[in-house]
N, C-alpha and C positions, 0 to 999 in steps of 0.2 A: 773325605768329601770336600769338593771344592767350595771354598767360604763362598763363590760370589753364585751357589747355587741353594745355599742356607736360608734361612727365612729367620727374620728377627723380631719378634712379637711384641711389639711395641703397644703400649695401652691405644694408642690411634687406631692401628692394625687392628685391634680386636674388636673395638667397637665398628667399626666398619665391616668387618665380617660378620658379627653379629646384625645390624640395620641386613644387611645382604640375606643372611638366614630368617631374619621375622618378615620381610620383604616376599620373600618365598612363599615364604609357611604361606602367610596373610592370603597373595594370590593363588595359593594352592586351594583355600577354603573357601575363595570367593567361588572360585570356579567350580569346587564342589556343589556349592551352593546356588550357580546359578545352572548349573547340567546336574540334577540327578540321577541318581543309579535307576533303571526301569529296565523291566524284563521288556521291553518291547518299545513302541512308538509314544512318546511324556501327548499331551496335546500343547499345541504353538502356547507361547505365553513369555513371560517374564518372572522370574520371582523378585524380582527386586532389590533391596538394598537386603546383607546378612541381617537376620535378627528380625528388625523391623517390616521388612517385605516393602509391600505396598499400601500398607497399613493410611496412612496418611491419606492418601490418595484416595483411598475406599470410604475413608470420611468426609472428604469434602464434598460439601453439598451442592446438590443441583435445585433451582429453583423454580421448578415445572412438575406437574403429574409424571411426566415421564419417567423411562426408566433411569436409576441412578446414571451418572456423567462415566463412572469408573466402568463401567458394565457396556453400557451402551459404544463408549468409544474401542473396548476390547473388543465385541462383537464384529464392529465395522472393520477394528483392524485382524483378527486371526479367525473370527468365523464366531457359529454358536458355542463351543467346547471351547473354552481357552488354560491354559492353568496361571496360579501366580500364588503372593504367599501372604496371610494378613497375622498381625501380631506370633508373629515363629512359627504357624505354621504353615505348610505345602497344600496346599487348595486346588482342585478343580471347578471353575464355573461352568455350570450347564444352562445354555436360555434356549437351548429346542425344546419343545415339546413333546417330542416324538420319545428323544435321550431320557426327559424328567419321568415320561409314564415308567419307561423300563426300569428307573433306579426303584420306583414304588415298589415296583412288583420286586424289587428284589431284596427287599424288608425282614431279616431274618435268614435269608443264605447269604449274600456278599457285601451287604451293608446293615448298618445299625447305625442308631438314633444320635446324634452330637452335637455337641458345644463346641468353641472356641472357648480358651483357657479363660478366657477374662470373664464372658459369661456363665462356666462354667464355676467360677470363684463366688459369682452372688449368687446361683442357686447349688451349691454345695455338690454338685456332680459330679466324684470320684468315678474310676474308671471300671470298678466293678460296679458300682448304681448305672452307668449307660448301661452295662452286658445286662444287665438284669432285667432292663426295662421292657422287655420282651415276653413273649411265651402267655404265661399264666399271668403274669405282673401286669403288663398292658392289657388282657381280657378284665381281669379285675378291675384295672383302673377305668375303662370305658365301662365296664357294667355301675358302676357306683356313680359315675359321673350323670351317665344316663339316667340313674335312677331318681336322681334331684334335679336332672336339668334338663332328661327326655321330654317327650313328646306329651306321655301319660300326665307324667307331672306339669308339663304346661296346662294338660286339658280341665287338671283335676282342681288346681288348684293358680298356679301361678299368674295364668291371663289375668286376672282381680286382681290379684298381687301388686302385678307389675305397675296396672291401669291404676289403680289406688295411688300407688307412690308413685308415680312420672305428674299424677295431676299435682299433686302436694309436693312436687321439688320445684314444678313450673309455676303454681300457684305461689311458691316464695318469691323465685325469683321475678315474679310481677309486681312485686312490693317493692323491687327497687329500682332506680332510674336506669339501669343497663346491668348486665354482670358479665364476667369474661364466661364465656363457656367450656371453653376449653379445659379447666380445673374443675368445673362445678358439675360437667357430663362426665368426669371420671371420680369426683367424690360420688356422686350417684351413684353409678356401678357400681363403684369397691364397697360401698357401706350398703347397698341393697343383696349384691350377692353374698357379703361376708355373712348375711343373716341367714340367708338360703344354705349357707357351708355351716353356722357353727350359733346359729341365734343371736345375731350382732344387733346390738342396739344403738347408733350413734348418739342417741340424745339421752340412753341413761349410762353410758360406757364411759369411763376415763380415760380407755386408751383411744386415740383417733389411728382406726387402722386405715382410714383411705388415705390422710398425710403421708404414713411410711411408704403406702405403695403408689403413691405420687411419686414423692422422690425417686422410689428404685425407679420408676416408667424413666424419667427423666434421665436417670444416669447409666441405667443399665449398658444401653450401648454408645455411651460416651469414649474418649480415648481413655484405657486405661491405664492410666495414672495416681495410683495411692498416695496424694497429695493433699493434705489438708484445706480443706475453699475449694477443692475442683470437684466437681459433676459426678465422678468415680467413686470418689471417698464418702461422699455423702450418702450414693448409694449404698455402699457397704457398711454404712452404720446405721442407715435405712432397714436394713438386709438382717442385722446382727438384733436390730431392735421390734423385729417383728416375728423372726426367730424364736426368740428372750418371751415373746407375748403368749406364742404358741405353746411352748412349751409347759408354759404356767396355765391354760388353758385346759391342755390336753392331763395334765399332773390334775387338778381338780375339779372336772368332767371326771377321770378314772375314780374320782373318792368320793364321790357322790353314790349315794343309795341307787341301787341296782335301778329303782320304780320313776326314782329323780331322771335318773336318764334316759330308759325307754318311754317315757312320754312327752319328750323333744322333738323326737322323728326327724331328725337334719341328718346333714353331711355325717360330720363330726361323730354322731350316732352311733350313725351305722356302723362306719370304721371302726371305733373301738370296740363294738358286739364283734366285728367279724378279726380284733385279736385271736378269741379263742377259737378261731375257723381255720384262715390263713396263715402258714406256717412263717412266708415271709414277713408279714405284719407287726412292727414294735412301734414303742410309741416315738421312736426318731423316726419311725417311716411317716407316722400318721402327721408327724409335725412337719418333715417335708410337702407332705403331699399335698396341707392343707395350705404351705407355705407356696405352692408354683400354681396351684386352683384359683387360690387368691389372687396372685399378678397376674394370671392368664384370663380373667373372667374381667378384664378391664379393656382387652385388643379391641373390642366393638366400639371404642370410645372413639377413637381418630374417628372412624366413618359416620360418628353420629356428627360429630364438630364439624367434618369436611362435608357436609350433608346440608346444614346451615349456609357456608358458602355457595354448595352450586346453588339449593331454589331461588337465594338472592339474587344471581346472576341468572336465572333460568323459570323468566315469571308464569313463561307457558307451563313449566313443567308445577309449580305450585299449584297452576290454576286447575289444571287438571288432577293433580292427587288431591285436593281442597275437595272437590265436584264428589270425588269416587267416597270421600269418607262423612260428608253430607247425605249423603243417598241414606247411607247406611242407618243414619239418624230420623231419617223422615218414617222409614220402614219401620222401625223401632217403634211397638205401644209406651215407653218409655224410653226418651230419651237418655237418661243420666243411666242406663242400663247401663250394666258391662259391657266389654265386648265378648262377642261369643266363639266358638273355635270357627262356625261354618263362617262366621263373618270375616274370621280371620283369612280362611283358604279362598273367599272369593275378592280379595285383596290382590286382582288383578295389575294391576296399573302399579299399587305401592309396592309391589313385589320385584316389576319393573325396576322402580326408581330405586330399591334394595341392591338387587344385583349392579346393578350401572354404578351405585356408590362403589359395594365395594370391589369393584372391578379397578377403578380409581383410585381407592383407597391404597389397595395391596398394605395393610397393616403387617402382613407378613410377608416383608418384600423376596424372602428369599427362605429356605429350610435345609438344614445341616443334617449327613449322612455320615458315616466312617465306610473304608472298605475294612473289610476284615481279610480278605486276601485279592489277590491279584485280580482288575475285573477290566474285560474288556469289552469293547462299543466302538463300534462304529472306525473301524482303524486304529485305534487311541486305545494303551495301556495307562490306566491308574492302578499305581501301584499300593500296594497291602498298605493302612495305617494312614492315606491319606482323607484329609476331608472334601467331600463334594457338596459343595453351594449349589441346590436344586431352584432354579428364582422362576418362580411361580409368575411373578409381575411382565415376563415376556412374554407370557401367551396373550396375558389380557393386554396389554399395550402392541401386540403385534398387527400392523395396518393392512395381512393376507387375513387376518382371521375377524378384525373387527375395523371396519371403513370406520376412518377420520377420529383414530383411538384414543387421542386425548378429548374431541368433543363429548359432553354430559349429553345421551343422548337414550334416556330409555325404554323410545320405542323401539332401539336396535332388538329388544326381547321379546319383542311384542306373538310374534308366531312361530318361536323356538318353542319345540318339545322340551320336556324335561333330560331327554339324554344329550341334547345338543347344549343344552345348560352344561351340564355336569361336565362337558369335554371341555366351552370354553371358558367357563368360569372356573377356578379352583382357588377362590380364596383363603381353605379351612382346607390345605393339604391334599395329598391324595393317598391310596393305598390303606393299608392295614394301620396308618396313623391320620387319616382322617379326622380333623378335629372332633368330638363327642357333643360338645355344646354348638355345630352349626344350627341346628332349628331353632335354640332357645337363642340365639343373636338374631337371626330373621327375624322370629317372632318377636322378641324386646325393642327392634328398630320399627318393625311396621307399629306396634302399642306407642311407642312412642311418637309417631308422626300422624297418628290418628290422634289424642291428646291433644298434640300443640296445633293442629291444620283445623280442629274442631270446635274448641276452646279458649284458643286463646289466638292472637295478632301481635306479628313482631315484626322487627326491623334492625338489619346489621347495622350497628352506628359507627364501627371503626376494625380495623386489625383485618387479617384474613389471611396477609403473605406464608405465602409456601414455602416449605424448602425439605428434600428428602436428603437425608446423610447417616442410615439408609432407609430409617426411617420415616415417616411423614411428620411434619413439622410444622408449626403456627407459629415461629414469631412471638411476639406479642401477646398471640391471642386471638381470637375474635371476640368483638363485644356486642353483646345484641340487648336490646331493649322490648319486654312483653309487656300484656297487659288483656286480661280478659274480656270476651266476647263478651256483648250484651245478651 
């Protein structure tokens, strides 16, 4: 062989063909990663950086009712279907309406129920607990939910309930010169419903279970970063210590005399009777389940706090919900009565100003799907194993279906039927996972604005600023200052 066709492998030489090989590789994967394999047409999008996607991006926040900044400007740029990728994984976003109905109905043949890993990490969602969460699992869990948080049980028992405890959280907070509300309308929830789920007592209990589930609200969809001081971590020790609570709960409820526990009649109750029914039922399910009940029976809280904001800014809209639950009062042989169910249903106006919150609200700005194989729509393959972002918040903020959609405006519902409701409102999901507790939120927001519109007189004294990332956000807070009617 001719020396001057030899090659001499000098340590320089190698490492240079090496940079030259990881060089490769690297752009081999990027490009992987930004063209996916699909049996067919991906929808327009970006995934973004390996790894990280657009994760970033999907976080920062916009400072309006509107839709998120990340969403909104995708729409305008590739349409309503776009894809891209948030903490590792492959995502579809869907803001049509028309696409959101089809993926409901298709609940149990080409999709199922999901998380993203980070939130999948604080509520403990292995990937056989999604498969499962179907069939019989999900009938059960809406029957039981209903049955402490239906309709019946509003009529039977809980309107008094409620009306009892919303006077006596607002009659505290009139003892003091202003409070934030923001915190003190989600200690309410979590320590009124925790009592509904399992017999909580906040004022003889030593553990404060609305704290933990403050925290997790707060950090659940923060970035996740398992970082000691950040937003994340705190929630997962939030997470771990209300877990820790349940568990010791659920351990001595089981060891209590048979007679001790059937004369509770709760949540909690029930569930353990129906161990020996349901074959799927242990007590890590029943401490799961009391465990995502609990942080999910708190979503009504933004719309009650952003609810404060608009009447401030919207005196007409007080004056007239003020009028309709005065009436109510005059008609009344006793005033300090309860309220009653029919008075409930003829809560014209408040029911209004219900819907137009949370139409605004979108506390659940968006809902998580998996396919489980190949599923096509509309031109566009998603392919098997990806997740699709169903966001609910584009119909209600869309300007063809509701004129001047960020205005507070709730006569817009004024002579909508009930099925023209139901098509453009959907803030409690749609399909066979329809949220279970929508009536007892309606009903807990209108008890609650009859209370404070009839009893008591208030005033926003500071805070209010908005911001969604992608959730809805306060800032600060709002601070508001009560004080009892004569």
């Amino acid at each position: 062989m001719d020396q001057s066709e030899s090659v001499m492998w000098t340590p320089e030489l190698a490492i240079a063909a090496a940079v030259v090989v990881v060089i490769g590789v690297t752009q081999y994967l990027i490009y992987r990663w930004r063209n996916p394999k699909c049996n067919g047409v991906l929808p327009p999008g970006s995934m973004g950086f390996p790894l990280i996607g657009e994760t970033i991006q999907f976080l920062s926040p916009g400072h309006t009712l509107d839709l998120l900044p990340f969403i909104k400007k995708r729409v305008h740029k590739y349409g309503p279907i776009f894809r891209t990728s948030l903490v590792g994984r492959p995502i579809v976003v869907t803001a049509d309406p028309e696409i959101n109905s089809f993926i409901y109905s298709q609940e149990g043949k080409t999709v199922e129920l999901w998380y993203l890993d980070s939130i999948s990490k604080v509520f403990k969602q292995d990937g056989e607990a999604r498969t499962t969460a179907g069939g019989g699992v999900h009938k059960y869990l809406r029957t039981i939910t209903l049955n402490h948080f239906g309709s019946e049980s509003i009529k039977a028992k809980l309107l008094a309930d409620i009306q009892r405890y919303v006077n006596k959280v607002i009659g505290h907070w009139s003892s003091q010169p202003s409070v934030e509300v923001q915190r003190q309308i989600m200690a309410m929830l979590y320590d009124f419903n925790a009592g509904i789920l399992f017999g909580y007592d906040p004022e003889k209990s030593n553990e404060k279970i609305s704290e933990s589930l403050i925290t997790l609200a707060y950090g659940f969809m923060a970035i996740p970063l398992n970082i000691p001081g950040t937003q994340y971590n705190k929630c997962l020790k939030a997470q771990k210590k209300l877990v820790n609570t349940f568990k010791a709960l659920v351990k001595e409820r089981r060891q209590a005399s048979v007679a001790t526990v059937a004369a509770r009649g709760d949540f909690l109750d029930q569930a353990l009777r129906d161990i020996e029914i349901e074959q799927f039922l242990t007590e890590e399910f029943v401490v799961n389940l009391l465990f995502g009940i609990s942080f999910a029976s708190g979503s009504i809280s933004t719309s009650l706090i952003l609810m404060f904001k608009l009447l401030a800014e919207n005196p007409s809209v007080l004056e007239e919900l003020t009028a309709e639950h005065n009436e109510f009062l005059k008609q009344r042989k006793d005033p300090e009565s309860p309220i009653t169910w029919e008075e409930y249903k003829s809560m014209k106006f408040t029911l209004q100003v219900i819907y137009e919150t949370l139409r605004l609200t979108n506390a659940m700005p968006f809902l998580l799907r998996r396919t489980i194989k190949d599923l096509n729509i509309k031109g566009y393959t998603i392919p098997a194993g990806w997740t699709i972002m169903v966001t609910n918040s584009a119909l209600h903020l869309n300007p063809r279906t509701h004129k001047d959609p960020l205005d507070f405006n709730p006569w817009r519902w004024k002579d909508q039927d009930q099925y023209s409701i139901s098509k453009n409102l959907q803030p409690f999901g749609g399909g066979t996972r329809q949220c279970a507790g929508a009536d007892y939120t309606r009903v807990f927001m209108a008890i609650f604005l009859h209370v404070l519109v009839t009893k008591y007189s208030w005033k926003k004294v500071k805070g209010g600023d908005i911001s969604r990332s992608p959730v809805l956000k306060f800032g600060d807070g709002i601070h508001v200052s009560f004080s009892a009617k004569a």
